[in-house]
N, C-alpha and C positions, 0 to 999 in steps of 0.2 A: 504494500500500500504506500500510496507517495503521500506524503502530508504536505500539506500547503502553510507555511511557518509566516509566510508573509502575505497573505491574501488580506487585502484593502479591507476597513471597518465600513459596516454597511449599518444605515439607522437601523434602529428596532422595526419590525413590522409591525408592532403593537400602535395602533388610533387612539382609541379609545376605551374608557371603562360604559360600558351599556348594563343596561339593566335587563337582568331575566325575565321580569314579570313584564315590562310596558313599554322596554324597547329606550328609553330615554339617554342619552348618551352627554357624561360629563369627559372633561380633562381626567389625564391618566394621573395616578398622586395615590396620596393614602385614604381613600376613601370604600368603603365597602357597602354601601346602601344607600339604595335611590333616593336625594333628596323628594322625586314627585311622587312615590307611592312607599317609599319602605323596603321593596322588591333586593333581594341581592345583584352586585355587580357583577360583571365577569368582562374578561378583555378580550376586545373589539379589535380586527386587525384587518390591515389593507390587504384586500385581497391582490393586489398586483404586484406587493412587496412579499408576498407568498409563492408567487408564482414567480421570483424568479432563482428561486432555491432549488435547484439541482441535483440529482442524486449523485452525482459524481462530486460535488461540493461535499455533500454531507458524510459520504465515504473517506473522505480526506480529511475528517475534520478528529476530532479527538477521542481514541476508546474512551467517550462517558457518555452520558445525557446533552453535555454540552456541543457533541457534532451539529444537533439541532437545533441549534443557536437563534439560527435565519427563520425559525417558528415559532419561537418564545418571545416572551415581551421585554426579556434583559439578558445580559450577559454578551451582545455581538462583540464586545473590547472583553479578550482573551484577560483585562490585568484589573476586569471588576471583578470576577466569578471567583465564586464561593465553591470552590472546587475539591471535591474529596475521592474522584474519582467513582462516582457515581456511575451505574448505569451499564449498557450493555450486559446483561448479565444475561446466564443461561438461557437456554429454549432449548428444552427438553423434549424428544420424541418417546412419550410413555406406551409404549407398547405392548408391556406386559399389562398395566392400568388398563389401556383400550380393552384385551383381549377378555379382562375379567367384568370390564362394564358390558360386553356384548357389544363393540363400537367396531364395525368394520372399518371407517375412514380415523385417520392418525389422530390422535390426542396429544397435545404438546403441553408443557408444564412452565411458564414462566416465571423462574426461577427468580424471585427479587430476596432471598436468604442472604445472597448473597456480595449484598453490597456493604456499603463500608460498614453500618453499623445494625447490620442483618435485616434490613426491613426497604419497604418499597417508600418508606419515609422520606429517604434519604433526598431522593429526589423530589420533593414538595420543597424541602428546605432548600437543598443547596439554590433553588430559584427564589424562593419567598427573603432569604438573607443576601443576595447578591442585591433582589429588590431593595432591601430595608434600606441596606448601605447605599445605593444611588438616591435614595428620596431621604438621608440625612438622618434615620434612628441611629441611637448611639449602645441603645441597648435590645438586646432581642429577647423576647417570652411566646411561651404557648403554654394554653390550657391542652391535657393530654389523656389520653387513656394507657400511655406507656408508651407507644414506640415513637411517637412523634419527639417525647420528653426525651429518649435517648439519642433522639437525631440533634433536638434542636440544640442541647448541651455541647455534644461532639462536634460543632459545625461550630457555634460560637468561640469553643474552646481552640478550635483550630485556625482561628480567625483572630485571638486577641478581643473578642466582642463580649461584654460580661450579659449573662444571661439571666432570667428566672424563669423557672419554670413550675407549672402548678399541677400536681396531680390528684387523682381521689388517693386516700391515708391507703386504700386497703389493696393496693394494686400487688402485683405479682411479686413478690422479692427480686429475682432476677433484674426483672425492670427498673426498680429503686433503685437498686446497688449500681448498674449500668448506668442511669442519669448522675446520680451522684459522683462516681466515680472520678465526671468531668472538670469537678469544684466547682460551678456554676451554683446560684442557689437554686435549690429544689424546697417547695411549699409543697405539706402534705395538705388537700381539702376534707375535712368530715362531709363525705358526701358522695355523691355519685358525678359522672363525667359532666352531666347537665350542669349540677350544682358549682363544677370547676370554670363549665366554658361562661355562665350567668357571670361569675364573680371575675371573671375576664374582661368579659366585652366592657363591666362598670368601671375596671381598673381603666383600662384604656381611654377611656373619659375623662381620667382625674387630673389634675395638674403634675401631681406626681410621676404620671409617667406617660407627659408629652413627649418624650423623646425618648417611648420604648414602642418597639414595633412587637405588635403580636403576629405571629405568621399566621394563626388562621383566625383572626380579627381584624385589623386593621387591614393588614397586606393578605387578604384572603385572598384576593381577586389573582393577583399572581399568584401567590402560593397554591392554587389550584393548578393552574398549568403546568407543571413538573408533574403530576399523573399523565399529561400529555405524553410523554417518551414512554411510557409504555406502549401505549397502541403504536408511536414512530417505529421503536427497537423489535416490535414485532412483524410488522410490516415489511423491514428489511431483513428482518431475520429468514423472511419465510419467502425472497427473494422478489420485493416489493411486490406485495398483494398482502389481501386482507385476509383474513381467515371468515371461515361459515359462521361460525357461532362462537361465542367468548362468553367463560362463567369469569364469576367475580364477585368476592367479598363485600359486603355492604355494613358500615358503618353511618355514615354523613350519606351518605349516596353517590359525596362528591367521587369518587375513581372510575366510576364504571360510566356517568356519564363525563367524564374526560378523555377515555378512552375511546366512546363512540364519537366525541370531539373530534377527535386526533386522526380516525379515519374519514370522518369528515372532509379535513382539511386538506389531508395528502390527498383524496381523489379530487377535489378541486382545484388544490396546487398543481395537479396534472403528476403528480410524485408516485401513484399507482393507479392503475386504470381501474374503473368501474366494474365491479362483478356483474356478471352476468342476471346474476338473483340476489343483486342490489345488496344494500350494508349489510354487515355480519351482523345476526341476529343475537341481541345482548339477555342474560341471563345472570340473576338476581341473586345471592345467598346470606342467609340468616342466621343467625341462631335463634332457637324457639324463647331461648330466657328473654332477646331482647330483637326482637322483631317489628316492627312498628311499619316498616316499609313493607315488608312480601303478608303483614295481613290487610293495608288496605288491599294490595295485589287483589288478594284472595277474595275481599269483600266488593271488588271493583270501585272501591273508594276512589275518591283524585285528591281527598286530603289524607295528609298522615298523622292519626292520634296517637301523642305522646304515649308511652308506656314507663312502666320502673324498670330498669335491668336488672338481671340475674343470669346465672352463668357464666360455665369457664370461659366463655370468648370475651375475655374482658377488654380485647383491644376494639372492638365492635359493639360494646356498649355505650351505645348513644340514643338515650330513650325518643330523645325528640330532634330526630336528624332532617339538618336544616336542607339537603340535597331532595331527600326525600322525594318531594313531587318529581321533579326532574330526574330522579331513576327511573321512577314509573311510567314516565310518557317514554325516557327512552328506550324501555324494553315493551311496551304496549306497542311504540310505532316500528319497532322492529320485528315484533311476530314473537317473541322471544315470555317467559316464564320468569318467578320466582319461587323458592320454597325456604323452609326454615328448619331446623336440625336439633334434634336436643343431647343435650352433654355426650352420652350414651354413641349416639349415632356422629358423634364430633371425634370422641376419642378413636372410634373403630374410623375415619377417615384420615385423621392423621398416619395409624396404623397401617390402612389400607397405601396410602402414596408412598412410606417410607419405604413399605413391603415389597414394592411392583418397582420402583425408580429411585430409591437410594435417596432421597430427598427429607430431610426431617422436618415438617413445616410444625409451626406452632399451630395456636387452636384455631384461627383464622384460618386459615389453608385447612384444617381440616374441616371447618365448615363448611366449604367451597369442593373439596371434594366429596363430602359425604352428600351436598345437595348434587353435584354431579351423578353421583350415585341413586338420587334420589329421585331426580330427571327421567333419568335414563330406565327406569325400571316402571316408570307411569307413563313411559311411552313420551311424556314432554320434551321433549330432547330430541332432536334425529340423530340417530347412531350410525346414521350413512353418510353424516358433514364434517367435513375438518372444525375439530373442535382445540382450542385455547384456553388452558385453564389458567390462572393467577394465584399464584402463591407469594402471600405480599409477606412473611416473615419466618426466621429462624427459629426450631422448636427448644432450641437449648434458653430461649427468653420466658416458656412457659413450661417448662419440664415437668413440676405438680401433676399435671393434668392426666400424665400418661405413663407417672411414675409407677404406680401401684403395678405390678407383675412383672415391672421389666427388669427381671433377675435378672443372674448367670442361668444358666440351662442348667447346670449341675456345676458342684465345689468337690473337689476333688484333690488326693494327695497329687502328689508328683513321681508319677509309678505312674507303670502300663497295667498292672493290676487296675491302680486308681479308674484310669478310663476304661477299664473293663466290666468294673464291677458299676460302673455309671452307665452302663450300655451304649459304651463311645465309642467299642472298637468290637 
């Protein structure tokens, strides 16, 4: 691969911030809700400063998230980014996984374990902190359910940028220890994710801390587009084109519609052509503790009622997720399903992926695969389409979950007797 070391700075293609709900369009800055209705932001870009990004530009450009520079709304000056080497990570052809779900056509595993700080986080941040620091924050925070908290510490910490971060008191150890680690401060909240992100968005108001950027508050709006390079890194992984269908973890709702974003934009960019049977049909996964999006699904709601969380998918509890409608139209207008999994059926999917493809995902991933699982056996699913699953973290962040029986096979002296009498040999 030739890299291009000196290729000329090109403006952002980012316009504007628009709003989701009304359409209304302000200047780009730190703003994340519609002065005319309330509605969330999201960024607005020239379509013709899109189109003229090149696959061969972008193959030249850096193994991270940041090749696709020329489609994000910062980072085109190589010496702003908040770079940790994010990105490009595996894609996995699970074929043993296919053969046990009844999938004739390929099932691939997008591996985000493995990035810098084991989670598909990594890339929200390293674009939401390149953001903060061009628009003049001096300190950076996020309200967390855990893995964001470990990203946004080890990004700041790697940046010189002092951070806080806030999580609920009862979050995984793993998780704790990993944010902490960074010497950033970490606030414990008595309370659930909701009651962390509420006491956010008011901090973010105060005087005290005009000049902390929260990444999914204030800099939402960017911070959202680093899910983008998922659907990019897929797309060229799989020799630009889109894949048939795409499962995927639902928290905020925000990823899955960033992903159906992201193909959006490359077949418009002209960066992959048009499938024959149109966008890949996106699908929805839950945990049954804290599901609030796949039960309007189910109820054909178009609002999402708040619920309480419960259960191990603690990185997925978000009782009252702000994305929510916006998953649901994008998997209604794609033809596409959700469902929801309880503990039980979570721990037997983490199980099941590690078992088929070598992969240890936390309890996200296995929700994601156990509702693949769960798809596919109600007929919801076509087990004849190339299918894309998401696995947005590493299981050594929730080990608990899937501790209980995972001995040794047997303990044994150090003799051939010993493995004899263990029925080893």
């Amino acid at each position: 691969m030739t890299v291009l070391l000196d290729r000329p700075i090109v403006p952002s293609p980012a316009s504007a911030l628009v709003c989701r709900n009304c359409g209304a369009q302000f200047p780009l800055g730190a703003q994340h809700a519609c002065f005319e209705c309330f509605g969330p932001l999201e960024i607005g870009y020239d379509p013709a400063a899109l189109a003229r990004v090149t696959r061969e530009e972008i193959e030249a450009g850096p193994h991270s998230l940041w090749r696709y520079a020329g489609l994000l709304p910062v980072g085109q000056d190589p010496s702003t980014r908040v770079d940790s080497g994010t990105g490009m990570t595996p894609l996995i052809r699970a074929d043993r996984l296919a053969d046990e779900l009844g999938f004739t056509a390929p099932v691939w595993i997008k591996d985000d374990s493995a990035n810098p700080t084991h989670s598909f986080k990594d890339r929200v941040v390293s674009v939401a902190i390149t953001a903060a620091r061009e628009l003049g924050f001096e300190r950076i925070a996020c309200a967390s359910t855990g893995n964001l908290a470990n990203s946004v510490a080890a990004h700041a910490a790697r940046v010189g940028m002092p951070s806080i971060v806030f999580i609920p008191a009862d979050l995984e150890p793993a998780k704790i220890v990993q944010t902490a680690i960074y010497g950033g401060t970490l606030v414990g909240v008595e309370g659930s994710y909701d009651d962390v992100n509420r006491l956010c968005s008011e901090l973010a108001e105060t005087d005290e801390f005009e000049s902390t950027g929260f990444v999914n508050v204030n800099v939402r709006p960017y911070y959202a587009e680093g899910s983008k390079t998922l659907g990019f890194e897929v797309a060229e992984q799989l020799g630009w084109r889109t894949p048939a269908q795409v499962v995927a973890p639902m928290a905020s709702g925000s990823l899955l519609t960033k992903v159906l974003k992201s193909f959006k934009e490359l077949i418009a960019a002209g960066l992959v052509p048009t499938a024959a049977d149109g966008l890949p049909v996106m699908f929805g996964a839950q945990s049954a503790g804290c599901s609030p999006i796949a039960t309007a699904f189910a109820n054909g709601w178009d609002e999402v009622r708040p619920v309480k969380p419960t259960g191990i998918a603690k990185s997925l509890n978000i009782g009252s997720p702000a994305d929510g409608p916006y998953a649901l139209d994008a998997v209604r207008t794609t033809g596409g399903s959700m469902a929801a999994v309880d503990d039980d059926e979570i721990r037997a999917g983490i199980r099941l992926l590690a078992r088929t493809t070598g992969v240890f995902a936390e309890t996200a991933g296995g929700v994601t695969v156990a509702v693949l699982r769960k798809l596919a056996e109600a007929g919801e699913i076509d087990t004849s389409r190339e299918t894309v699953v998401y696995n947005t973290g590493e299981g050594l962040k929730t080990i608990d979950a899937v501790s209980e029986g995972a001995v040794p096979t047997a303990i044994i002296p150090p003799t051939l007797k010993g493995m004899r009498e263990a029925g080893l040999l």
